[in-house]
One Martini backbone bead per residue (centre of mass of N, CA, C, O) as a GRO file, in nm:
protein
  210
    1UNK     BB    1 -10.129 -10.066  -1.736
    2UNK     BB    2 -10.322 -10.239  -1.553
    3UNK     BB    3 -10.370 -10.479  -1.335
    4UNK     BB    4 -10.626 -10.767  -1.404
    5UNK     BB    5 -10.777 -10.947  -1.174
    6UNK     BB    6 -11.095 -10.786  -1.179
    7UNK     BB    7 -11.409 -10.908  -1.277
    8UNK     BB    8 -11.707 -10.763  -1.468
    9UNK     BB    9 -12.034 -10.917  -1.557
   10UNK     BB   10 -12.273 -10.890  -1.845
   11UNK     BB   11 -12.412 -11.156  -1.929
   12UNK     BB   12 -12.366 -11.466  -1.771
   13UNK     BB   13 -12.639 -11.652  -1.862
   14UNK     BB   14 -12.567 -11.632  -2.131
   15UNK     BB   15 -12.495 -11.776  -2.376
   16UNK     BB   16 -12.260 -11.616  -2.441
   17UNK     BB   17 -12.180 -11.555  -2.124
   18UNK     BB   18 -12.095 -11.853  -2.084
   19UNK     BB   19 -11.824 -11.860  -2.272
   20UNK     BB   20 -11.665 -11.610  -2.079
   21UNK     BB   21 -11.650 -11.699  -1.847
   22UNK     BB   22 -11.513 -11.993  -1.898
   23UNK     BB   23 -11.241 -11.857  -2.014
   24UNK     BB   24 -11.174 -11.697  -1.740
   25UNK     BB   25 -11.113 -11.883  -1.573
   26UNK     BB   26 -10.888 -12.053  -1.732
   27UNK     BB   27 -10.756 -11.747  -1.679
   28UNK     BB   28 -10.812 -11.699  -1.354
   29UNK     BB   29 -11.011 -11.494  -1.316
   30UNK     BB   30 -11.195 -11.294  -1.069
   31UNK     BB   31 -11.537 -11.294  -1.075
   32UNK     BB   32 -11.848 -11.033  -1.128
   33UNK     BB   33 -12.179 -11.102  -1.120
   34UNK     BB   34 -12.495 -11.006  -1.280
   35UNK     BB   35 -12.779 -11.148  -1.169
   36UNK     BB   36 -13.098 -11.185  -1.173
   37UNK     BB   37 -13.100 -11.527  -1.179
   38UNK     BB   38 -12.916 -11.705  -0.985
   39UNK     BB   39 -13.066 -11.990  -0.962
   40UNK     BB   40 -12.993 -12.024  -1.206
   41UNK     BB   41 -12.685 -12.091  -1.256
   42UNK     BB   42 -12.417 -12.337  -1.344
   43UNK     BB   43 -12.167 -12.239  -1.297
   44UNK     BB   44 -11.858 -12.323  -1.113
   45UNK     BB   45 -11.618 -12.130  -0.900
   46UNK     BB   46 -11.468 -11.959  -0.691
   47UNK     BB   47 -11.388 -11.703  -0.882
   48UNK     BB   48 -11.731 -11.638  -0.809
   49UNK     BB   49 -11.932 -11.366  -0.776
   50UNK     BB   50 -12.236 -11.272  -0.677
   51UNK     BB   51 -12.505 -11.054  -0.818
   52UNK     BB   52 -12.824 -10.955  -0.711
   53UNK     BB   53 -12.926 -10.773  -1.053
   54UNK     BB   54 -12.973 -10.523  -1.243
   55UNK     BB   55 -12.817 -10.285  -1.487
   56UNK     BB   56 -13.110 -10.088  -1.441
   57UNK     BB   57 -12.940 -10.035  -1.181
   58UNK     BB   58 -12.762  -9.873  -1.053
   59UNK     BB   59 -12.625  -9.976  -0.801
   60UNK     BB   60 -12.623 -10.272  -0.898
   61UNK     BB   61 -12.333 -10.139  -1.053
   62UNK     BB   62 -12.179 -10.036  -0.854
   63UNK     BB   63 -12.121 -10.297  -0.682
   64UNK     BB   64 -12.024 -10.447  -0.887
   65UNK     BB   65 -11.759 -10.222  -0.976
   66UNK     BB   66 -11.613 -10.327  -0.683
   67UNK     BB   67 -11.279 -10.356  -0.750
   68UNK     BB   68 -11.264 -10.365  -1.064
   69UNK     BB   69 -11.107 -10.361  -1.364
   70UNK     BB   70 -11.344 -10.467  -1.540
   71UNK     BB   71 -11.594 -10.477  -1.826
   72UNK     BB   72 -11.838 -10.706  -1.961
   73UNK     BB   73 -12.086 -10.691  -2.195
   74UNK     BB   74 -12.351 -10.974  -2.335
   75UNK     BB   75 -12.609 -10.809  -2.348
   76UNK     BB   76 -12.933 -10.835  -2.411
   77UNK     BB   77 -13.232 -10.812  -2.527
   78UNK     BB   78 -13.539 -10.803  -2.365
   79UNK     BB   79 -13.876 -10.908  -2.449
   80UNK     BB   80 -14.060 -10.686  -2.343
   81UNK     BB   81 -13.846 -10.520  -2.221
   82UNK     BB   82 -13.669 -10.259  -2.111
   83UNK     BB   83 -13.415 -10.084  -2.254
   84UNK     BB   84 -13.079 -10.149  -2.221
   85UNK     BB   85 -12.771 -10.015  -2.351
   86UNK     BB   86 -12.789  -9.707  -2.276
   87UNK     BB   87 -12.802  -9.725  -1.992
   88UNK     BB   88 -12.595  -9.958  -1.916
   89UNK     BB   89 -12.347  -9.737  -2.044
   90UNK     BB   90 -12.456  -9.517  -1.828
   91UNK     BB   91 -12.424  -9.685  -1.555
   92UNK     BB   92 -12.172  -9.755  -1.578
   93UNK     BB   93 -11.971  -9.503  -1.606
   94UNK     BB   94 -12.080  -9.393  -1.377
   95UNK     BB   95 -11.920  -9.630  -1.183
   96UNK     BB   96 -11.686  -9.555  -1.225
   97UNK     BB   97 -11.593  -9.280  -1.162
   98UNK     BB   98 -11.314  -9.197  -1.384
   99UNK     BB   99 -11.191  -9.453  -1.403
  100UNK     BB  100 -10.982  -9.678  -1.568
  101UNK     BB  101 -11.177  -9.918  -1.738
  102UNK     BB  102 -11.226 -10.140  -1.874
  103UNK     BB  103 -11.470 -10.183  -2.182
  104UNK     BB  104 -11.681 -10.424  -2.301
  105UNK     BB  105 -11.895 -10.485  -2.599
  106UNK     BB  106 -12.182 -10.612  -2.718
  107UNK     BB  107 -12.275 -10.573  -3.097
  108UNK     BB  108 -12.396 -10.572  -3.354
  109UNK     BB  109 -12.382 -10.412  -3.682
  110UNK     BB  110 -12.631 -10.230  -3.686
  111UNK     BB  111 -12.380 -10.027  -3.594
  112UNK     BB  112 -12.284  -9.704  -3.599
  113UNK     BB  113 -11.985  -9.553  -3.768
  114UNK     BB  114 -11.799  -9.300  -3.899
  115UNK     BB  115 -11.601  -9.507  -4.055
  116UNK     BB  116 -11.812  -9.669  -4.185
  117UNK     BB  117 -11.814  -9.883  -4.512
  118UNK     BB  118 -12.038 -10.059  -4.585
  119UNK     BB  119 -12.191 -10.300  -4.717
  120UNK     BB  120 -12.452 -10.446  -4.893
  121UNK     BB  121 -12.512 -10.671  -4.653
  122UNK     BB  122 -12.502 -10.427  -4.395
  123UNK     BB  123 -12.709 -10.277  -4.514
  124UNK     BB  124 -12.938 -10.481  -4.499
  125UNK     BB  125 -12.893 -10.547  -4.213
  126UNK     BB  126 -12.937 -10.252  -4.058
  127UNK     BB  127 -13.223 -10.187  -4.238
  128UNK     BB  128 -13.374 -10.441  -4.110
  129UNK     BB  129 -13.327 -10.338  -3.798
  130UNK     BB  130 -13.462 -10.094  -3.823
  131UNK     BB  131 -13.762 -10.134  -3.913
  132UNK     BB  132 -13.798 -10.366  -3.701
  133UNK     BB  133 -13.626 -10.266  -3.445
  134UNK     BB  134 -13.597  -9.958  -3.418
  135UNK     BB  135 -13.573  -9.918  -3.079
  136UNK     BB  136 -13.330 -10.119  -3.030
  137UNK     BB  137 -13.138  -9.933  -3.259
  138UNK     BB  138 -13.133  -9.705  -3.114
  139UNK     BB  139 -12.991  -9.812  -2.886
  140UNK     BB  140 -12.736  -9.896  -2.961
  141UNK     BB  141 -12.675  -9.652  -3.081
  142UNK     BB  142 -12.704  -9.466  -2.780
  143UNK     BB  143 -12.469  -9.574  -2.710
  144UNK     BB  144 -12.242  -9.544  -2.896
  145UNK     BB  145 -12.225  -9.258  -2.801
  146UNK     BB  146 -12.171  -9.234  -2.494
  147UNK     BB  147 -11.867  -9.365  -2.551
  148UNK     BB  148 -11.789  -9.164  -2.740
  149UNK     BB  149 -11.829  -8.916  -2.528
  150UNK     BB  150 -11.605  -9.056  -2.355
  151UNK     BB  151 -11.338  -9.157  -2.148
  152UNK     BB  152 -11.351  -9.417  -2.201
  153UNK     BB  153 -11.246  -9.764  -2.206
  154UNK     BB  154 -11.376  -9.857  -2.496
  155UNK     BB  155 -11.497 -10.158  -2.646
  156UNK     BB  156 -11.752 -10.233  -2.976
  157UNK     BB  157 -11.847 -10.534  -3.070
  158UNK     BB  158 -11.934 -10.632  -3.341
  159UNK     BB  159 -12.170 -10.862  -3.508
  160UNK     BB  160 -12.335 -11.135  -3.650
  161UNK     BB  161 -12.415 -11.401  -3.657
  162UNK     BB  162 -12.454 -11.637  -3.353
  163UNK     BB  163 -12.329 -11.878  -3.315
  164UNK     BB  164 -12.318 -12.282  -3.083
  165UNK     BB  165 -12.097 -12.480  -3.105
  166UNK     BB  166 -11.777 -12.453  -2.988
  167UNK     BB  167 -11.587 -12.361  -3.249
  168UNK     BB  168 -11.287 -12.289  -3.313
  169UNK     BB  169 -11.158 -11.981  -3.521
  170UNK     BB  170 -11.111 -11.775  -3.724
  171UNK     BB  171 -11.068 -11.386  -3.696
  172UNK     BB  172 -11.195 -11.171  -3.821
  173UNK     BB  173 -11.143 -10.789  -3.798
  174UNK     BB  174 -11.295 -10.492  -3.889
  175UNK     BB  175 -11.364 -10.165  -3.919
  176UNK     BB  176 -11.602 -10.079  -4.157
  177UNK     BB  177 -11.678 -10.403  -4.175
  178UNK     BB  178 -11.818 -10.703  -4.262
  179UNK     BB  179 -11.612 -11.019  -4.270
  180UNK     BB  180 -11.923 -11.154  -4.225
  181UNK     BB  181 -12.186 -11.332  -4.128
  182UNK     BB  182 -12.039 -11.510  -3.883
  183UNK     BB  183 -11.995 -11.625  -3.542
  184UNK     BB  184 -11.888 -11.759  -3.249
  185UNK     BB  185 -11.910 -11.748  -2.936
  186UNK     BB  186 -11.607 -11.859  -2.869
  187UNK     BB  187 -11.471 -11.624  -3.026
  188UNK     BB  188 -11.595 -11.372  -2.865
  189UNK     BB  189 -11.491 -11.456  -2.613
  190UNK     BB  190 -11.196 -11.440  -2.690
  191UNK     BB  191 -11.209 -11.105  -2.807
  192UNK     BB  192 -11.287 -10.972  -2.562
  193UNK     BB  193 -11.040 -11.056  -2.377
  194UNK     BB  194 -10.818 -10.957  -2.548
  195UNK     BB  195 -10.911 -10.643  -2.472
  196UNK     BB  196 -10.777 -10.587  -2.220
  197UNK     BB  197 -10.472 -10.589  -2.306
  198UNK     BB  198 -10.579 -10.450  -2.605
  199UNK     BB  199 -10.526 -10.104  -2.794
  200UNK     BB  200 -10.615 -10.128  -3.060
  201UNK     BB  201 -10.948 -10.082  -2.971
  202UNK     BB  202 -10.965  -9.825  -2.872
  203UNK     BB  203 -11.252  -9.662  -2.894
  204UNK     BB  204 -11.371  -9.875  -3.064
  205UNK     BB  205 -11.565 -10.073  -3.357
  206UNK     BB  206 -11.537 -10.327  -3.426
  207UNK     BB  207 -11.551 -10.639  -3.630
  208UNK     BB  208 -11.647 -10.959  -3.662
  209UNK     BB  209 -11.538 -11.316  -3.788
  210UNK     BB  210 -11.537 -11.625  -3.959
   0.00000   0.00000   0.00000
């Protein structure tokens, strides 16, 4: 495995993007932010080098991963504005050029992978997401299959329910099923953080939750 000392994060101005940052910072890694609004951004620290630009740009994305060992991304949808998800993990891949760069993102419960066996209450939280927002739920599967058909290094975090507590607990974990209903944002980015290292769910969609 290559040795992992700069990241590109995607999605770092973000709730769950800021307790991200912040935990990498910690762990002295180096990185490389692409915010659409540097000026609202308020985390400082040398280890940081901001881009300024939209994930929906190659360009601005190509950018981004220049240099860097690895990238994060939890990017969510924003309303109103142009299906994020497929675009980006389309963007990323292309800007990898063949590399083999760690890929982590987040993503819902309510994508689907072939192997999962998802309880009742996982199934209707996925269905409530699909009549909700048809949209953004397909393009979420469609990042998924994206990934599925490539051969990047990419691991698909799913959660539940997100709090903000910054409580850290126990992660339960499960390949088919989410193993509970909610989870903080802080051990989310904690969890992220761990898979750059760890080849466990290399090219899989693990579930999370406390």
């Amino acid at each position: 495995m290559e040795i992992i000392q700069k990241i590109a994060v995607i999605g770092g101005g973000g709730r769950t993007g800021q307790y991200l940052v912040n935990q990498l910072i910690e762990k002295g890694y180096s990185l490389r932010l692409l915010l659409r609004h540097p000026e609202q951004f308020t985390i400082q620290s040398d280890l940081i080098e901001i881009v300024h630009g939209d994930v929906l740009n190659p360009e601005a994305v190509h950018a981004l991963l220049e240099g860097c060992d690895a990238v994060l991304n939890t990017a969510g949808q924003r309303q109103d504005e142009p299906l994020v998800a497929s675009q980006a993990s389309a963007n990323i891949l292309q800007a990898m050029g063949g590399r083999p760069l760690r890929y982590i993102v987040l993503a819902g419960l309510n994508v689907d992978a072939p192997t999962d066996r998802k309880s009742e209450e996982t199934l209707k939280a996925t269905e409530w997401m699909r009549t909700t927002f048809p949209a953004i739920h397909n393009d979420r599967q469609k990042s998924y299959s994206i990934l599925a058909e490539s051969n990047a290094e990419w691991t698909m975090v799913r959660v539940p329910y997100i709090e903000f507590n910054g409580n850290r607990a126990e992660v339960k974990v499960n390949a088919s099923d989410s193993p509970g209903a909610k989870i903080d944002a802080v051990d989310i980015a904690g969890f992220m953080i761990d898979q750059l290292t760890d080849d466990t769910w290399l090219r899989k969609a693990p579930f999370i939750s406390n």
